[in-house]
C-alpha positions, 0 to 999 in steps of 0.5 A: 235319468239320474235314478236309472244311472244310480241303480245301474252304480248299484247293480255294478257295485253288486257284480264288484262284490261278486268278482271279489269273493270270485278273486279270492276263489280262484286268483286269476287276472280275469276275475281282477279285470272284471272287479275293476270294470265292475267298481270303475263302472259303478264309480262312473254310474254314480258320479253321473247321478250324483250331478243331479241328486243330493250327494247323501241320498245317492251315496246311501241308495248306492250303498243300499243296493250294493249291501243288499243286493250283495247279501242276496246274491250271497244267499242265491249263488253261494248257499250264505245263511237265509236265517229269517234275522237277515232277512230282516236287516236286508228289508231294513237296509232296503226299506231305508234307501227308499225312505230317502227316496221319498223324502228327497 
């Protein structure tokens, strides 16, 4: 249950990020609603899966989903740079959240 919690945290972070680039677009008290939800909810996600796992593990996947998963929604839904060096560095970040995993 605790690595369901930790990739609900991560997908929250993900919508976090969003809500941010959405705050400076439009400045409207929706958006600064949603961003706080979005951040509270993933802090509460992850403070669940961290009772049961290593604090350094948690916090990295956490991390991981949330840069990775941010840097792809940038690509997907606002036209960000799909240069293939990004590309790259998103699987490094993901290749290396799973190798936690795997040693944990």
């Amino acid at each position: 249950m605790a690595w369901i919690s930790l990739i609900f945290a991560g997908l929250f972070e993900m919508f976090g990020v969003v809500m941010i680039n959405k705050l400076h677009k439009d400045r409207n008290w929706q958006s600064l609603l949603l961003l706080i939800l979005g951040f509270g909810a993933s802090f509460i996600f992850l403070a669940y899966a961290m009772k049961s796992l290593p604090m350094g593990t948690a916090y990295a996947i956490w991390t991981g989903i949330g840069a990775s998963g941010g840097a792809i929604l940038g690509i997907m839904i606002y036209g960000e740079s799909k240069d293939w060096r990004r590309i790259a560095c998103i699987a490094l970040i993901l290749g290396a959240a799973i190798g936690l995993k795997l040693v944990s």
